[in-house]
PyMOL Python script that loads the backbone (N, CA, C, O; Angstrom):
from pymol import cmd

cmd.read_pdbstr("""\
ATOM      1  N   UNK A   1     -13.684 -13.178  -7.451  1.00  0.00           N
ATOM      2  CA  UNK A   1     -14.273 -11.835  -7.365  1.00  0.00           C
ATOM      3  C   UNK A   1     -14.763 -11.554  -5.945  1.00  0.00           C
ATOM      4  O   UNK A   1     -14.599 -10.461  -5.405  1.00  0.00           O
ATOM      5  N   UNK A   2     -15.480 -12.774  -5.265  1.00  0.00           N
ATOM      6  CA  UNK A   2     -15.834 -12.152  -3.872  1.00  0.00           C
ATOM      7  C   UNK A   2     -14.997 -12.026  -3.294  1.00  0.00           C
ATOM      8  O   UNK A   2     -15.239 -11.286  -2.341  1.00  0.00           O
ATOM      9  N   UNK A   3     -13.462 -12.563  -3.341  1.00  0.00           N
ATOM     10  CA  UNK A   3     -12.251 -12.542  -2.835  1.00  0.00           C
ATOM     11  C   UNK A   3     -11.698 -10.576  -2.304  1.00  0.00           C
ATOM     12  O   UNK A   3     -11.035 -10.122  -1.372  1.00  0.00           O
ATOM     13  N   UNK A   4     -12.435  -9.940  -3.517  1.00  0.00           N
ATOM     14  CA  UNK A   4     -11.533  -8.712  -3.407  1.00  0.00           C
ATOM     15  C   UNK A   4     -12.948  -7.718  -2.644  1.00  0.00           C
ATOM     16  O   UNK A   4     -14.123  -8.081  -2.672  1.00  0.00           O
ATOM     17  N   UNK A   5     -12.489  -6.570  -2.075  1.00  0.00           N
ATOM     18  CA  UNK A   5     -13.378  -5.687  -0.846  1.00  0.00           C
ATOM     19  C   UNK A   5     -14.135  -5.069  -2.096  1.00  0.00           C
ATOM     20  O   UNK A   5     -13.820  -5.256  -3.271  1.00  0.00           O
ATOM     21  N   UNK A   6     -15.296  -4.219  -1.584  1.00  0.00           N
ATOM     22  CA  UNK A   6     -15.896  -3.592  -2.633  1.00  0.00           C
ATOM     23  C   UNK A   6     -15.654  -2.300  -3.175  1.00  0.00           C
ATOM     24  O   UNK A   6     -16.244  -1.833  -4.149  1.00  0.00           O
ATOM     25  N   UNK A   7     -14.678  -1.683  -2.445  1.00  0.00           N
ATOM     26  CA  UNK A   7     -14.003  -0.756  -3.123  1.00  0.00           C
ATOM     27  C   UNK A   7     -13.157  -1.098  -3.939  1.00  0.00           C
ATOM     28  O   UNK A   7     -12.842  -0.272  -4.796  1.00  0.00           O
ATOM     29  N   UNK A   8     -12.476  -2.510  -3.936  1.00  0.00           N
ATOM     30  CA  UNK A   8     -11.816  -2.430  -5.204  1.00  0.00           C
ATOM     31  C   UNK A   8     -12.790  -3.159  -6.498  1.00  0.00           C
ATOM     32  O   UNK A   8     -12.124  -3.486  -7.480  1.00  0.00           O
ATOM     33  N   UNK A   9     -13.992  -3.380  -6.559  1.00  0.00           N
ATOM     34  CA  UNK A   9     -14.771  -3.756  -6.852  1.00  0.00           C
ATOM     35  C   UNK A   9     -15.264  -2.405  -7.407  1.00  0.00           C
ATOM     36  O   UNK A   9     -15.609  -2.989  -8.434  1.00  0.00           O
ATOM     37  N   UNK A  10     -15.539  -1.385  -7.606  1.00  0.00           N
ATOM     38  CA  UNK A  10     -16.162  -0.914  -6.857  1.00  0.00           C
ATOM     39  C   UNK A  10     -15.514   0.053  -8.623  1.00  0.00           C
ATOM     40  O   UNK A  10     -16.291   0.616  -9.394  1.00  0.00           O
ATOM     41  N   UNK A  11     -14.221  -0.019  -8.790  1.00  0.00           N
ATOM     42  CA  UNK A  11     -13.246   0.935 -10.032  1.00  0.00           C
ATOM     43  C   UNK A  11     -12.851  -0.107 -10.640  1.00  0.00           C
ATOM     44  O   UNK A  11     -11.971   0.112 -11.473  1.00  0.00           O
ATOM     45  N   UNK A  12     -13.224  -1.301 -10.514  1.00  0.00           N
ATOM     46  CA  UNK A  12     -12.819  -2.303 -12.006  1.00  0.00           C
ATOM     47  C   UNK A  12     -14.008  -2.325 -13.269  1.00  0.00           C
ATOM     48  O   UNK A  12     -14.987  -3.058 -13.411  1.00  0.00           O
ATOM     49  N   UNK A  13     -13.545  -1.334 -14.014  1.00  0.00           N
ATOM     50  CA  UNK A  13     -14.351  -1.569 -15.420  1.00  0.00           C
ATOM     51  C   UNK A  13     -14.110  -2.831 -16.348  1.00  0.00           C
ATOM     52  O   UNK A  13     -13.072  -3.451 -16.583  1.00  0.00           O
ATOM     53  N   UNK A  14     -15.542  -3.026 -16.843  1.00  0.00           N
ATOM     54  CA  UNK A  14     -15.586  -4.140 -17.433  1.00  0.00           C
ATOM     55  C   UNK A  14     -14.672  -4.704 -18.202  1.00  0.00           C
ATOM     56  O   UNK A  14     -14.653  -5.926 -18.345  1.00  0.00           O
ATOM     57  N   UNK A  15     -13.647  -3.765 -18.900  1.00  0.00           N
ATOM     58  CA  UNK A  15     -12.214  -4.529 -19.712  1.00  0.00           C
ATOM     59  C   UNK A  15     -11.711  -4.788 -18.366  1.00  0.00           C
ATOM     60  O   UNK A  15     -12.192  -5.850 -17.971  1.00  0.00           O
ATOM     61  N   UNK A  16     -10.814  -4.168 -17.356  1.00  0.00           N
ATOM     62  CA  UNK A  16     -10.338  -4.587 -15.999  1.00  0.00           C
ATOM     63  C   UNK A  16     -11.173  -5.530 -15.673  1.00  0.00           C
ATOM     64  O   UNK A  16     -10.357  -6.270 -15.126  1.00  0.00           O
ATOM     65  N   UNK A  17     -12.222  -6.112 -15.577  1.00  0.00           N
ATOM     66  CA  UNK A  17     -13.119  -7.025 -14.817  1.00  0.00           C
ATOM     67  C   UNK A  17     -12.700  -8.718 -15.660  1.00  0.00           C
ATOM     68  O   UNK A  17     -12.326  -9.788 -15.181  1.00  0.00           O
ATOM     69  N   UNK A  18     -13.004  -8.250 -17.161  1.00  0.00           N
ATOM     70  CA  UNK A  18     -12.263  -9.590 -18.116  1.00  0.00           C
ATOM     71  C   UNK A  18     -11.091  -9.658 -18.509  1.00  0.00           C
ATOM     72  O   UNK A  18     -10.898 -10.690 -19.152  1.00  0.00           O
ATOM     73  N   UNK A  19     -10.033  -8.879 -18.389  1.00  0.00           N
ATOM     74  CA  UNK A  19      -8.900  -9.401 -17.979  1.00  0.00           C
ATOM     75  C   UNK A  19      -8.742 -10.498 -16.708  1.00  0.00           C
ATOM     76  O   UNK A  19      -8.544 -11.705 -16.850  1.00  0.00           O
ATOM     77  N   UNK A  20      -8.842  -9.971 -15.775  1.00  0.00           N
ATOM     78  CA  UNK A  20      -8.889 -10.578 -14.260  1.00  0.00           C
ATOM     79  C   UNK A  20      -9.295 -11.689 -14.418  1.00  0.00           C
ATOM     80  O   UNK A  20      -8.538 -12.541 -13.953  1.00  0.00           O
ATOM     81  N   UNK A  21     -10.679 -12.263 -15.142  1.00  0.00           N
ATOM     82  CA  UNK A  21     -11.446 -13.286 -15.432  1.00  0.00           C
ATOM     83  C   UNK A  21     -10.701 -13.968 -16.332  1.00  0.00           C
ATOM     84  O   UNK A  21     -10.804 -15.167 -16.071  1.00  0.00           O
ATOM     85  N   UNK A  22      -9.854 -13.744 -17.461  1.00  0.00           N
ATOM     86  CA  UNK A  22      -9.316 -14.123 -18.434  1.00  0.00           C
ATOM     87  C   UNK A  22      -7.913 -15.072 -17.177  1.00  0.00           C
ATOM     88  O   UNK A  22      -7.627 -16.255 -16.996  1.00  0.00           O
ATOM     89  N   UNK A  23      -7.509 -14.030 -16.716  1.00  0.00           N
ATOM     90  CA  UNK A  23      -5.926 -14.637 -16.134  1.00  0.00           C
ATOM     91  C   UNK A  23      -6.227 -15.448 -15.055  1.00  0.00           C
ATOM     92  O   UNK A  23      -5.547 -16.458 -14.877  1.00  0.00           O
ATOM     93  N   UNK A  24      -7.316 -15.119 -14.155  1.00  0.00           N
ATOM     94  CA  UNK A  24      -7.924 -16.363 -13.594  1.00  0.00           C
ATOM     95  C   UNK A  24      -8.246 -17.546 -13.871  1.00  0.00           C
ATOM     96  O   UNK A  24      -8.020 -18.552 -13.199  1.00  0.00           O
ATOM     97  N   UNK A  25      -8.936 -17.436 -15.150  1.00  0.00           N
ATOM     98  CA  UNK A  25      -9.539 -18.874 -15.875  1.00  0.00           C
ATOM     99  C   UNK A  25      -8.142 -19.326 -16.584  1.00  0.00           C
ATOM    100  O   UNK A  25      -8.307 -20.429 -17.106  1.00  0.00           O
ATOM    101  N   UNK A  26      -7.386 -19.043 -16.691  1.00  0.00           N
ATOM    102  CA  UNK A  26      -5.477 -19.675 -17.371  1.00  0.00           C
ATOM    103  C   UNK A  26      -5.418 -20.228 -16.252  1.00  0.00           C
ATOM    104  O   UNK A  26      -5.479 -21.450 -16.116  1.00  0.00           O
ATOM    105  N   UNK A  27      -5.276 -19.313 -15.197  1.00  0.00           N
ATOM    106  CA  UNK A  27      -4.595 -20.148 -14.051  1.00  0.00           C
ATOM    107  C   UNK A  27      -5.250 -21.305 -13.513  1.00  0.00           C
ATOM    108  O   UNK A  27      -4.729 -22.389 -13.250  1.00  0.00           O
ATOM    109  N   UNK A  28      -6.424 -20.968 -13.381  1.00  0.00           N
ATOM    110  CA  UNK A  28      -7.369 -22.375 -12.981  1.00  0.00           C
ATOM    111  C   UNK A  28      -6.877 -23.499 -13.577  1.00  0.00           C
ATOM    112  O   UNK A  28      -6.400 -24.519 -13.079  1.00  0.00           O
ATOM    113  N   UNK A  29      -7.087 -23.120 -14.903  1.00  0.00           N
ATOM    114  CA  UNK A  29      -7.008 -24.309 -16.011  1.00  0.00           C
ATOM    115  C   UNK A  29      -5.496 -24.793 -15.710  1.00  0.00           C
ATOM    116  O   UNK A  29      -5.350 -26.013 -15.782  1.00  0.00           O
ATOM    117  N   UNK A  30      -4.439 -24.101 -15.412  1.00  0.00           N
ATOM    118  CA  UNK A  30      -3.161 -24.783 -15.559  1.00  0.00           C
ATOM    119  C   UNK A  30      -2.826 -25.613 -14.063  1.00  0.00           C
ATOM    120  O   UNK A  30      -1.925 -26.452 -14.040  1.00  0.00           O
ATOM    121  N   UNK A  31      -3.502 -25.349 -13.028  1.00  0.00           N
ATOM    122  CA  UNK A  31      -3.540 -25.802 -12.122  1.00  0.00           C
ATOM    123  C   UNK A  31      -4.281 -26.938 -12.188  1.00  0.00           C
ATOM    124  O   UNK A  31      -3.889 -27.878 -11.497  1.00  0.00           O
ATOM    125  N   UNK A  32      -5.684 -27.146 -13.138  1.00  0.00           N
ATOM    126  CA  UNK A  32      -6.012 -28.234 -13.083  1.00  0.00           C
ATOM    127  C   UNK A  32      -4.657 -28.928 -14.088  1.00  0.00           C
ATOM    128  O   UNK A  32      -3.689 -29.344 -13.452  1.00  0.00           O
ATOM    129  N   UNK A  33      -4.643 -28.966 -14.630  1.00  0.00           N
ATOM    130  CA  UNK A  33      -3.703 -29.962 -15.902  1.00  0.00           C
ATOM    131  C   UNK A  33      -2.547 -30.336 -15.500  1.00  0.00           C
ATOM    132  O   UNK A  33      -1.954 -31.302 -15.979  1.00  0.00           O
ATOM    133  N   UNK A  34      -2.006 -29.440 -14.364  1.00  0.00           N
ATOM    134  CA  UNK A  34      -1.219 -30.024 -13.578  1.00  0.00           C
ATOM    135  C   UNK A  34      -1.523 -31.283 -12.631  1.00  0.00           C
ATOM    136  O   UNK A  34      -0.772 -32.243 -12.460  1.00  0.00           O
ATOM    137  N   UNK A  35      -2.839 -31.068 -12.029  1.00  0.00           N
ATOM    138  CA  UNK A  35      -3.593 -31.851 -10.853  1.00  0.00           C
ATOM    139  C   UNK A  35      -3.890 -33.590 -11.699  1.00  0.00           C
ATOM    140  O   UNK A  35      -3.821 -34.708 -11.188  1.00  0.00           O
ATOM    141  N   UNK A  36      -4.152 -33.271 -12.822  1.00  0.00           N
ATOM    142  CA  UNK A  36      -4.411 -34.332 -13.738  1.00  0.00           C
ATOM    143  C   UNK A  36      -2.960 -35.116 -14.257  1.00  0.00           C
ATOM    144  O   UNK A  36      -3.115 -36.295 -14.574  1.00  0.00           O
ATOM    145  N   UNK A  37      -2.150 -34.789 -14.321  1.00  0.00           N
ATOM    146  CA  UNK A  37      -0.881 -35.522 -14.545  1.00  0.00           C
ATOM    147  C   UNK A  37      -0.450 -37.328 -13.586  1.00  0.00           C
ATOM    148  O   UNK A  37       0.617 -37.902 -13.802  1.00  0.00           O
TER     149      UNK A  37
END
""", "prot")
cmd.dss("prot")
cmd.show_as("cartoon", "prot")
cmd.util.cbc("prot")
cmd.orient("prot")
């Protein structure tokens, strides 16, 4: 999230905000489980 400027910050409503959070936390996670192999 601090990644993005605050204007785009700025028009992400809270469903837009947990999506983002949702596909972030997949990716995290698959990147770790990869790292763990």
């Amino acid at each position: 999230l601090q990644s993005m400027d605050s204007d785009a910050r700025k028009e992400l409503t809270p469903l837009k905000l947990r999506k983002k959070a949702a596909k972030f936390a997949k990716e995290t996670v698959m990147t770790q489980m990869k790292s763990f192999k």
